[in-house]
C-alpha positions, 0 to 999 in steps of 0.5 A, a space after each residue: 488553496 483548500 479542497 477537497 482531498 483523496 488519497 489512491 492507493 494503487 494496489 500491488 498489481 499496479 506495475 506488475 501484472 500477473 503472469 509479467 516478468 516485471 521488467 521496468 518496460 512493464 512496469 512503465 507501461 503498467 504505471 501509466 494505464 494505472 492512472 486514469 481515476 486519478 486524472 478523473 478525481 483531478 479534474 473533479 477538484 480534487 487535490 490527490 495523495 497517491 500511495 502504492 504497494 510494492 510486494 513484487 519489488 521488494 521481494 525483487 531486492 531481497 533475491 538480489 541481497 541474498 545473491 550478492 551477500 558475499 560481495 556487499 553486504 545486504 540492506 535491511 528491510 528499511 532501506 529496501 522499503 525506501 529505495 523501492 518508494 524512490 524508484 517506483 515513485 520515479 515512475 509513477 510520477 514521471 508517468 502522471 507528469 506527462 500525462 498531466 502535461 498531455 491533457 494540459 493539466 498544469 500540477 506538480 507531483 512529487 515523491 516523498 520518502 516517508 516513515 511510518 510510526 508504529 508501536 514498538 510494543 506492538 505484539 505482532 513484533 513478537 509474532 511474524 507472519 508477513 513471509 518477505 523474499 525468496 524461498 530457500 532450500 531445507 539444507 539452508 535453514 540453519 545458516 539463515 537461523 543463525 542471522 536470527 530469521 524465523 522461517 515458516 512454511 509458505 505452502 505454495 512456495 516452500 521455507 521462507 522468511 517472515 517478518 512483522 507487519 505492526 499497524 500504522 499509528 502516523 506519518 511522519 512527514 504528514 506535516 509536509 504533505 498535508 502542506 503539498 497536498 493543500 496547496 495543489 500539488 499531487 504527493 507520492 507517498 508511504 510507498 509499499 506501506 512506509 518504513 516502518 519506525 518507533 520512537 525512541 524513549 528520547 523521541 528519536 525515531 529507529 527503523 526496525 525490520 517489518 513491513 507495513 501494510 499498504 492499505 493500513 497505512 493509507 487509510 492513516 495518511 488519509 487521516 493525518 492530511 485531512 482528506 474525505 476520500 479514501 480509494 483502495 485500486 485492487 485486483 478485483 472489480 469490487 468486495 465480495 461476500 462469499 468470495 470465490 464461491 458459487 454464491 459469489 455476490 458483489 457488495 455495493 454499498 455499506 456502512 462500518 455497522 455492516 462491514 464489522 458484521 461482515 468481519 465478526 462474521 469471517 467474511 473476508 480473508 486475512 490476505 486479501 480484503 480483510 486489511 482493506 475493509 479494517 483500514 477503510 473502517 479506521 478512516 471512517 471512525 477518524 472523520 473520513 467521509 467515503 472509501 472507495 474499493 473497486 478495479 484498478 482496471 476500471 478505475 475510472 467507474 469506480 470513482 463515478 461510482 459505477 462499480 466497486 464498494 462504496 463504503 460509508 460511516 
């Protein structure tokens, strides 16, 4: 049952809109709007991998780790990757089985765990700059040094922990989901980028505290189940050159020659669409046939193709 493929990754505005508290009710709510393109490319003949960011949610966890540090001991970063790929895939999936189940769309969905193999000579490792979980108090900072954090100063939040984000290489699982996908059914996966893990000189595999990102490692699942077609759901209706600016204008259309122009060039920002248009080059350069980046919101015209950035070889 072979196909044409996709991978959608919906962006961390998926479940927690900006200005919600992200209750689960939210968040439900949320994850359900968030699936109209996805239906759209199903009943286009597509056979779907679904990825997600979890920022919001992992930060979530580890205020609650440091809450109760005196009671339980806390969770690496690792785990708290895994458990939020369980919990949010939960509901991502529950949501698109009923609305699958509503339209009479007869496909199953599952959620995978997975891991993300990276370098473990990667020089970001030595070099952290994702700032993870809560802001603390200056008279703080020698008690969180001594567990050998690095603090840096996020300017609109204050001390906070910052963590590596090395580039993805492979999905571990990608056999597996390749094998699901194949066959028509719609895999969860690589959930807030993965959990990151190297290999060891026996080829054991060895989690380590980073965060992956998202759209990163999209692009690489994209490559490792063969699909042509790479999505990329954000907050904002397309990319833009000259962003947030009064010569704001939006890109249409371009190919990796323009969008690399556009990078030697600074256009795009290091936290924003910066990772987004590297990761939709890689799966270009690795035999992806077309991404697409445009609103979450408006889902559905970015995958006609009436608004967002269609990006091509």
């Amino acid at each position: 049952m072979i196909g044409k493929k996709a991978v959608v990754a919906l962006g961390g505005n998926a479940l927690i809109k900006k200005g919600q508290k992200g209750d689960i009710h939210e968040q439900f709510a949320n994850a359900r709007e968030s699936l109209v393109g996805i239906v759209d490319l199903i009943n286009e003949g597509y056979k779907i991998a679904i990825t997600h960011g979890n920022g919001p949610q992992a930060g979530a966890e580890l205020i609650k780790n440091e809450c109760a540090r005196k009671e339980i001991p806390p969770l690496p970063l690792g785990c708290i990757d895994a458990e939020t790929e369980g919990w949010m895939g939960y509901m991502i999936e529950q949501s698109l089985q009923n609305r699958l189940k509503r339209e009479g769309i007869k496909r199953s969905v599952v959620t995978i765990i997975t891991q993300v193999i990276v370098d473990k000579n990667d020089p970001s490792l030595n070099k952290p700059t994702k700032f993870v979980g809560p802001s603390y108090k200056k008279e703080e900072l020698d008690e969180l040094l001594d567990k050998g954090w690095i603090i840096k100063i996020d300017k609109s939040r204050g001390f906070r922990r910052v963590v590596p984000s090395p580039k993805p290489i492979e999905i571990v699982e990608k056999e597996a989901i390749k094998h699901l996908v194949d066959s028509g059914i719609i895999v969860i996966a690589a959930g807030g980028g993965g959990i990151p893990v190297y290999i060891e000189d026996d080829g054991t595999y060895e989690g380590l505290d980073a965060v992956i990102d998202k759209d990163r490692a999209s692009a690489v699942l994209a490559h490792d189940i063969e699909a042509e077609l790479l999505v990329i759901l954000t907050d904002v209706d397309a990319v833009y050159s000259n962003f947030n600016t009064e010569k704001a204008k939006p890109i249409r259309k371009m190919d990796i020659e323009k969008a690399e122009e556009y990078l030697k060039g600074g256009e795009f920002s290091a936290g924003t669409m910066r990772p987004k248009i590297e990761a939709a080059i890689n799966f270009l350069n690795s035999g992806g046939k077309e991404v697409i980046i445009g609103s979450l919101h408006e889902a559905k015209a970015a995958v006609d193709k009436l608004s967002g950035t269609l990006l091509v070889p």
